[in-house]
N, C-alpha and C positions, 0 to 999 in steps of 0.2 A: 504494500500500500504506500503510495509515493503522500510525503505529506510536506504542507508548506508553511512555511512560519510565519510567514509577515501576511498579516490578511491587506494591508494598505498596497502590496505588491511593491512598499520599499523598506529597506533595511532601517532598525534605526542605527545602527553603523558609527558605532560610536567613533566620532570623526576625527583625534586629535592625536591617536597615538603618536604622531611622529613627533607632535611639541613637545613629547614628554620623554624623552630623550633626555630624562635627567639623571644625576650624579649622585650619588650618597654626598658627597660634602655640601659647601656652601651653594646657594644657587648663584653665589658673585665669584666663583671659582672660575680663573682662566679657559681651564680645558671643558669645561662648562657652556660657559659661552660661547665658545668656539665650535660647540657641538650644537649647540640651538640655532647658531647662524644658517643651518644649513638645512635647517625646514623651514626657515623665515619665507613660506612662500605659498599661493594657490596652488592647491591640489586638484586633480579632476582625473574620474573614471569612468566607466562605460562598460556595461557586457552584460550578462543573459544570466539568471535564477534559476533553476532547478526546473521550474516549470515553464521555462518558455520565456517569460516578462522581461521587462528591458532593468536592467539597471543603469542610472547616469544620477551623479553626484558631483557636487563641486564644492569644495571646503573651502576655509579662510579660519585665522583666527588672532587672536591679538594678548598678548601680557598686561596682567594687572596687579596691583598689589603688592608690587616688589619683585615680577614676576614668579608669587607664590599661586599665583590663579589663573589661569584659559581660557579666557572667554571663544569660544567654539561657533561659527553659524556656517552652515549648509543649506544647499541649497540640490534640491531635489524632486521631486512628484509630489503635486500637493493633494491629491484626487487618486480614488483607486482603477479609475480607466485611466492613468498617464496622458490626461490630454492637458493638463497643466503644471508650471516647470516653474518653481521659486523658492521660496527661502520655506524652507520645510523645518530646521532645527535650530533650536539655540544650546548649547552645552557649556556646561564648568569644569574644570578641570582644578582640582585641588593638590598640590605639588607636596609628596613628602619626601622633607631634606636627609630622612633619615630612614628612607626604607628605599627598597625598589617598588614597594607594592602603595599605590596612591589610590583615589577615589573620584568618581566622577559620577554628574550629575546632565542627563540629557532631555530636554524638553519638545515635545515634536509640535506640529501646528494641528492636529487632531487631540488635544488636550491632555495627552500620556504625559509621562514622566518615566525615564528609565533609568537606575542607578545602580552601580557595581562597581567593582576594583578595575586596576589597570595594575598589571605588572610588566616590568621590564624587564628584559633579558637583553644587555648588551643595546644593540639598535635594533630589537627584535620585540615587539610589544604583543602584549596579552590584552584585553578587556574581556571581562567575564562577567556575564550577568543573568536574570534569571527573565524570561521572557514567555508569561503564561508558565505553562507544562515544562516547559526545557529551559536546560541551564544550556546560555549560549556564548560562544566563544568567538571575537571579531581577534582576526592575526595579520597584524601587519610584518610582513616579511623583510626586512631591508636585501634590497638587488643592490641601488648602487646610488650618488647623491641626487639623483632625479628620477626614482623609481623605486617604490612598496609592492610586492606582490602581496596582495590583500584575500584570504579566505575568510568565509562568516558558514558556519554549524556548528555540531556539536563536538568537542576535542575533549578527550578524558585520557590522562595519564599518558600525556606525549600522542596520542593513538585519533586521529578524526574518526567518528562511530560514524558520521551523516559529515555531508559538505553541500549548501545550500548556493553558496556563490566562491565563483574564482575568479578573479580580475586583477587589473595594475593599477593604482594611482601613479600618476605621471604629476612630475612638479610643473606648474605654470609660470613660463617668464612673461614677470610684471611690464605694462606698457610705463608708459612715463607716466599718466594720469595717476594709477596704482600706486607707483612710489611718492608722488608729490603728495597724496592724501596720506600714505603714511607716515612721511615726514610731518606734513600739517597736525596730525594727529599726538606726535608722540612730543612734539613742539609745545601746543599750544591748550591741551587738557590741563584745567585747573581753570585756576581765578585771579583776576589782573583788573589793573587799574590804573588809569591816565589822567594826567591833568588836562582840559581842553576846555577851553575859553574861558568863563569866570565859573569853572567847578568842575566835577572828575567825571570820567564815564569809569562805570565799574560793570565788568561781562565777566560768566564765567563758561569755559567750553568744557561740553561733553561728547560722549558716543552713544549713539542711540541702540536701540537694539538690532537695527537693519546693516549698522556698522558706519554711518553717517557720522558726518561731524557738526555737532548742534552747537551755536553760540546765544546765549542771552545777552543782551545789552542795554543801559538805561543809562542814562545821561541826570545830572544831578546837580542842582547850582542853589544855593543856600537852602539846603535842605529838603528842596522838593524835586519830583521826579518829570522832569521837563520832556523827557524822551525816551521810550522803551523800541527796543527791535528784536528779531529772532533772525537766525539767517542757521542756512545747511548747506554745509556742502559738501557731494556725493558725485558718483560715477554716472552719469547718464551713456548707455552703452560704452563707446571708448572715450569719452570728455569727461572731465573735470568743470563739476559747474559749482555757482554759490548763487542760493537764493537768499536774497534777504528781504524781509517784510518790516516795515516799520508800524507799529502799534495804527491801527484806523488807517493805513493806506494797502496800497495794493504793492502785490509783490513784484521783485525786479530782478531779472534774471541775468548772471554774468559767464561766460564762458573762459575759462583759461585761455590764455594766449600765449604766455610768455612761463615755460617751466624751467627753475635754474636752481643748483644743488639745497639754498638758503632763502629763494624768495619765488612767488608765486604771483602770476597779475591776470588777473580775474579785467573781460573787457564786454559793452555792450553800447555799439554807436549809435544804437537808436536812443540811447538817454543822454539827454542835454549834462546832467550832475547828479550823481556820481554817474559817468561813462566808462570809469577804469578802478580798481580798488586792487593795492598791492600790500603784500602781507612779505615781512623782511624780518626772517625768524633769526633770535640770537640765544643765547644762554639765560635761562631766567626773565629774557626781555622779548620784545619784539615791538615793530614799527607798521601801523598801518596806516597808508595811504590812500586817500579818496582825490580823484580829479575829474574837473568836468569843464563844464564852460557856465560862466554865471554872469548875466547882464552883459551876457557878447564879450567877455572876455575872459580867458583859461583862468583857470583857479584849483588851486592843490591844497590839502592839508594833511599836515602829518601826525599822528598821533604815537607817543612811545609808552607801551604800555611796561609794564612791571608785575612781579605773580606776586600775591599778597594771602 
């Protein structure tokens, strides 16, 4: 009797083994780091279930907390006819400094919740967890620095009893949009604060759960709140865009134009002011630049923020 595991007809495929490529010592250990660089990147696979169905996945995930935590999202079949393709999980990954065997936590977009261990063996990872009736077993294989041979059934005692899927994650090389929002990202999370005009603007940036980058902003001059804004900015297919909305106006949309190792310039010429907004990331600091054209004549300002 052939049986199938996943009634969604996808895995939940606990996505992160290969972030977890950690060390018994500290997690700020050299040879440490040196070994996390080298999954620093989009995952994606593709191949056929036991019964025929398709499998396609594509990972991402990001450090938090000191890198003691994984924030994990995938992106997969969100429907069980596979006629629709998006962000299917959110997962944690909880890092211990002092074992091989850690814990994780995976959230799917049909309201489950799946959680097990993850053991390590060298670059060879285990996730084991309990799914319904069976205790199930995701293996990621290490081949080589751009390649997981990945099995998902049941493995007991060294021995697979059932094999439900066979495939490869292949590592994705990032476009430039992809690196510029991760640098943006790993920049400019927290809370900052500028002096500008007669009082401060104070924003603080986050990440949302789709993997965006969320800013809050309000403007403040003797103690009232003169100006609030929200703005995000995300991958649209292969561009880098920033939207920002000012409190009671309509939103305004900026496309990158200009991507360089420390700064980023978001442009859109159909706006008279702001038409261009540059972000010029430093240590603790960073500079953002609005330009436009005001009463028929070019106009810049610069703001230097600071993390508080």
């Amino acid at each position: 009797m052939k049986r199938y595991l996943f009634d969604t007809k996808e895995p939940i495929v606990l996505l992160m083994a290969f972030s977890i490529t950690i060390f018994n010592a500290s997690v700020h250990s050299y040879a440490q780091v040196d070994q996390l660089h080298i999954f620093d990147h989009r995952w994606q696979a593709e191949g056929t279930w036991g019964d025929g169905s398709t499998f396609k996945q594509e990972i991402s995930f990001e450090y938090q907390l000191d890198s003691t935590i994984i924030a994990v999202r995938s992106k997969g079949f969100t429907d069980k006819e596979q006629n629709t393709y998006g962000l299917r999980n959110f997962g944690i990954r909880r890092i211990s400094t002092s074992s091989d065997t850690s814990s994780f936590y995976e959230f799917d977009v049909f309201g489950g919740l799946t959680e097990g261990k993850m053991i390590r063996n060298n670059r060879d990872l285990h996730y084991q967890y309990q799914y319904g009736e069976y205790s199930v077993t995701d293996y990621w294989q290490y081949e080589n620095d751009s390649t997981y041979l990945f099995t998902v059934g049941e493995y007991q005692d060294g021995v697979w009893k059932q094999k439900y899927l066979e495939t490869k994650f292949h590592k994705v090389k990032p476009n430039s949009s992809q690196v510029a929002l991760k640098k943006l990202k790993s920049s400019l999370v927290g809370s900052w604060k500028s002096d500008a005009w007669d009082g401060q603007l104070l924003e603080t940036w986050s990440i949302d759960e789709q993997g965006n980058l969320i800013q809050q902003n309000k403007y403040i001059e003797q103690d009232k709140i003169l100006y609030e804004a929200t703005s995000k900015i995300e991958i649209i297919g292969d561009e880098l865009i920033l939207i920002s909305v000012i409190k009671d106006s309509n939103p305004k949309i900026f496309k990158a134009t200009n991507i360089r190792e420390n700064d980023v310039t978001f442009e859109n010429s159909e706006y008279k002011n702001p038409s261009k907004v540059t972000y010029d990331l430093g240590v603790s600091t960073y500079k953002r630049t609005i330009s436009g054209i005001q009463n028929e004549m070019p106009t810049s300002y610069t703001f230097e923020f600071k993390k508080h």
